[in-house]
C-alpha positions as CSV (number, residue, x, y, z in Angstrom):
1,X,-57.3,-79.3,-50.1
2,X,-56.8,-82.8,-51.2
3,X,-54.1,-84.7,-52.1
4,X,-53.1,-88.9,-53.3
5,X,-53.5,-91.0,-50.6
6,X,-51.2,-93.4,-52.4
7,X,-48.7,-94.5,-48.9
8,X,-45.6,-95.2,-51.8
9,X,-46.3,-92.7,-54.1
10,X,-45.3,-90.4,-51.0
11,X,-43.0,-92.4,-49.3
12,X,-41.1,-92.0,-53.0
13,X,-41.9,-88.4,-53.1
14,X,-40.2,-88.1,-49.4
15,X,-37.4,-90.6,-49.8
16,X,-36.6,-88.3,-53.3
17,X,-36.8,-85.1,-51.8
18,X,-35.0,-85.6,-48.5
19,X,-31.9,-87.3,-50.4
20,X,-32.1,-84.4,-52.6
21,X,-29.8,-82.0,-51.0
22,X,-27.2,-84.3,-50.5
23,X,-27.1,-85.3,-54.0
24,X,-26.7,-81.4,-54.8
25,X,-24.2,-81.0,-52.3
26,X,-22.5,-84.3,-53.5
27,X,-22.7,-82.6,-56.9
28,X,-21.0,-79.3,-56.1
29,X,-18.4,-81.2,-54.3
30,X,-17.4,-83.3,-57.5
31,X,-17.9,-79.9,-59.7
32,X,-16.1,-77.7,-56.9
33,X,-18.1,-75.8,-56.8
34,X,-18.5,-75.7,-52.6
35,X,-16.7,-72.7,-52.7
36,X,-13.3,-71.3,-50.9
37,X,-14.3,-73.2,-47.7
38,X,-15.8,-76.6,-48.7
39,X,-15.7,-77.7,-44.9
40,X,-17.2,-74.4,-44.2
41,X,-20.1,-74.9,-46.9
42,X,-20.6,-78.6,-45.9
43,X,-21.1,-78.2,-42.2
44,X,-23.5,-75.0,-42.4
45,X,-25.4,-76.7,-45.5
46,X,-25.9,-80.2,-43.4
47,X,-27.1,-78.4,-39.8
48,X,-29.3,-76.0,-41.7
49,X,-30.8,-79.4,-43.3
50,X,-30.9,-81.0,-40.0
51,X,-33.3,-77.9,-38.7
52,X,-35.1,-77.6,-41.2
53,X,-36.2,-81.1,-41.5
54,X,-36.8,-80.8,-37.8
55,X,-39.3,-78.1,-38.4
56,X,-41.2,-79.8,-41.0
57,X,-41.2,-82.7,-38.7
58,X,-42.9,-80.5,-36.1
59,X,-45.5,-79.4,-39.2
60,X,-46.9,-82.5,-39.5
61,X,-49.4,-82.4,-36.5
62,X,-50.7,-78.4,-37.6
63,X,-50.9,-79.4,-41.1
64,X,-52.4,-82.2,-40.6
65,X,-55.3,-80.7,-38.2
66,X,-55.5,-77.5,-40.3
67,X,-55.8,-79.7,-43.9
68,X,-56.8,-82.9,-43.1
69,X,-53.9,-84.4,-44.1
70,X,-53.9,-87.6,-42.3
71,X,-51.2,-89.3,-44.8
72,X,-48.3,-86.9,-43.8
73,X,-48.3,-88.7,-40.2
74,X,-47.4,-92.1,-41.8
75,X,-44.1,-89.8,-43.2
76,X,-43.5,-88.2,-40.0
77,X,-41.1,-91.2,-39.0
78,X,-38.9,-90.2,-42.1
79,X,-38.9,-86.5,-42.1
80,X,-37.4,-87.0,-38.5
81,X,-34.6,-89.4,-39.5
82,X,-33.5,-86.9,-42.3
83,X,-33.4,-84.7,-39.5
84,X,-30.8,-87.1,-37.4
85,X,-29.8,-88.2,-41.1
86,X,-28.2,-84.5,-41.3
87,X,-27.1,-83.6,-38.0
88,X,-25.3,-86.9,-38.0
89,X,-23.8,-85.5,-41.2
90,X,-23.2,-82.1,-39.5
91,X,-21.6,-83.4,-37.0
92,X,-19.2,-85.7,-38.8
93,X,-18.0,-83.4,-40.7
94,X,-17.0,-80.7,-38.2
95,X,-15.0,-84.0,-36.1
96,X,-13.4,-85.0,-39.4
97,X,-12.6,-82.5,-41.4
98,X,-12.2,-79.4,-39.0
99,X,-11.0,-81.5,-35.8
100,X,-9.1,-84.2,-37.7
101,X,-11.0,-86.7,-35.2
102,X,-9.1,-85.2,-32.6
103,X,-11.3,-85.8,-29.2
104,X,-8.7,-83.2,-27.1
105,X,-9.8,-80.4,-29.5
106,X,-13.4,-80.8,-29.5
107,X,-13.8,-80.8,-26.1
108,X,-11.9,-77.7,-25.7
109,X,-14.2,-76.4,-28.0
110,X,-17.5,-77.2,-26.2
111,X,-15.8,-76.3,-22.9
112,X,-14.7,-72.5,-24.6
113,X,-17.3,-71.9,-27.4
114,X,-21.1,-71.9,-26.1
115,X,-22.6,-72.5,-29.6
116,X,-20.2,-75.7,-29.5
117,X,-21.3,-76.7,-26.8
118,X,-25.2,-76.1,-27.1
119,X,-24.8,-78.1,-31.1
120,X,-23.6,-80.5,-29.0
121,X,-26.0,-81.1,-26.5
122,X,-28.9,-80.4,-28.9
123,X,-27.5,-83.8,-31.2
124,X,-26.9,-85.7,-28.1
125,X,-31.0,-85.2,-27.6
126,X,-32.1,-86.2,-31.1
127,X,-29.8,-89.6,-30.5
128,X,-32.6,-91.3,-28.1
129,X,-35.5,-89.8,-30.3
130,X,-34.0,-91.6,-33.4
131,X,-33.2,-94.6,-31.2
132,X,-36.8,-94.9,-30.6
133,X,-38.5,-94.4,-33.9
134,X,-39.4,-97.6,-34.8
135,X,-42.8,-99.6,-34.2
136,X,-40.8,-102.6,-31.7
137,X,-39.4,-99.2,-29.3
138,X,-43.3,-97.4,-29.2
139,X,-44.5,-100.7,-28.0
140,X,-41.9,-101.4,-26.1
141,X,-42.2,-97.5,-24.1
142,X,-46.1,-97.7,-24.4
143,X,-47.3,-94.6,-26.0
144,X,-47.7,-92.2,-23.9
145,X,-44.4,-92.6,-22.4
146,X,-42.8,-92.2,-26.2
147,X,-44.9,-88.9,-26.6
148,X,-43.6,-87.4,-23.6
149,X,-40.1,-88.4,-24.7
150,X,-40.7,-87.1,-28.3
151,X,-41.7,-83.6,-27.2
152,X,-38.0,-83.7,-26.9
153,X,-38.1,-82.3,-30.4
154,X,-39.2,-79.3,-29.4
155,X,-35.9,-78.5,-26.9
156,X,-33.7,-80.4,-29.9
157,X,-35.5,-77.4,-32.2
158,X,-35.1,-74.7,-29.9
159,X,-31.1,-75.7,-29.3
160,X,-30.7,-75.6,-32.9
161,X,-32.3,-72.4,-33.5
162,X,-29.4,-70.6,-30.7
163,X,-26.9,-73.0,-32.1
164,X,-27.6,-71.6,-35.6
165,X,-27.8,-67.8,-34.2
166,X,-25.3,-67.9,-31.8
167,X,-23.1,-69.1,-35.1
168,X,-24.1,-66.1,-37.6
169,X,-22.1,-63.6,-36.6
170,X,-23.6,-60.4,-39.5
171,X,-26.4,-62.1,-41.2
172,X,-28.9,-63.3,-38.2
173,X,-32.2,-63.2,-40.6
174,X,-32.3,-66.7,-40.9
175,X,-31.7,-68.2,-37.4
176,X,-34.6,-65.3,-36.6
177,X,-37.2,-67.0,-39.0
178,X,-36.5,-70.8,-37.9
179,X,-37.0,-69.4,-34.2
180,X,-40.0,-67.2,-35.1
181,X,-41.8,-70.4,-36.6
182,X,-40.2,-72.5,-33.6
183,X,-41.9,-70.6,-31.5
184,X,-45.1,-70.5,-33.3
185,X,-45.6,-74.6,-33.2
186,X,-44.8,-74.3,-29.4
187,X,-47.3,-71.7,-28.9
188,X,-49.5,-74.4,-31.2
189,X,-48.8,-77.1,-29.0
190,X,-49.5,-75.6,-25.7
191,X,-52.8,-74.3,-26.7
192,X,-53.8,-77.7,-28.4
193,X,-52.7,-79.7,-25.3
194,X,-55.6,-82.4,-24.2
195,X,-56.8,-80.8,-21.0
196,X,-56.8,-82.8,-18.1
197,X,-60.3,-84.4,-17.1
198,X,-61.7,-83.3,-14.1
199,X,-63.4,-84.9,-11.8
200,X,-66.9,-83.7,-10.7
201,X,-67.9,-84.9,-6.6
202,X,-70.5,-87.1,-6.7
């Protein structure tokens, strides 16, 4: 399967696609149409995003290998800054508009509620992997010590995934699906792993 090779036809396609949700969200909110919890809506909505771009993020390398699909590694990048782009967003709007900014509560909140707490700690991860997305930071790290701190994502993914079921208190099908394919690009990765050379005795 082929597709354009064209880098800004995608890099429009992506750009469009990832903004897409907050302009539908954005949309509801002018309509009001976010339901009898907006702040509810808005916070699930943005750290479902966050995941799910996450998971596409972790895509890229199977789809690429599978397909042939060298172009969607030049997107990479972007799919995990929507990623941060959301959980930033996530995160903002719990502090602001269900904490009122106030720093006492939220840490009472990580300190009594696990899920809280384990949001928490799975955004404070994706902060240095966002930090070091750009060219100047891979050269800067060398690459192999930027791939060992990107595979990062995978913990960030796995927080998010019990974050996200630790939340649903009835309805648990979805946080079940992210973690089944979770697990499945870990399983990927572990089996793809370069294997170490060994040395014959000479």
């Amino acid at each position: 399967m082929t597709f354009s090779t064209d880098f800004k036809f995608h890099r429009a396609l992506f750009v469009f696609h990832g903004l897409l949700p907050l302009m539908l969200i954005l949309v509801d909110a002018w309509r009001g149409n976010l339901g009898a919890n907006p702040v509810e809506f808005v916070t699930r909505a943005t750290g479902v995003l966050s995941l799910v771009f996450l998971i596409i993020t972790l895509l890229v390398t199977p789809l690429r290998k599978a397909f042939g699909w060298n172009w969607l590694l030049k997107q990479r990048r972007l799919l995990g800054l929507y990623a941060f782009f959301y959980g930033v967003a996530h995160l903002l709007t719990y502090l602001a508009f269900d904490r009122d900014w106030q720093l006492q509560t939220v840490v009472g909140d990580v300190l009594k509620r696990p899920f809280i707490a384990v949001g928490m700690l799975a955004f404070a991860l994706m902060i240095p992997l966002a930090v070091t997305s750009t060219n100047a930071m891979i050269k800067k790290l060398g690459g192999k010590r930027w791939a060992q701190l990107h595979r990062l994502t995978y913990v960030v993914a796995i927080g998010g995934v019990v974050h996200y079921y630790m939340i649903e208190k009835s309805d648990i099908r979805y946080p079940v699906v992210f973690g089944m394919v979770v697990v499945l690009l870990l399983g990927y990765r572990l089996a793809n792993r370069p294997k170490p050379l060994v040395r014959t005795a000479k």
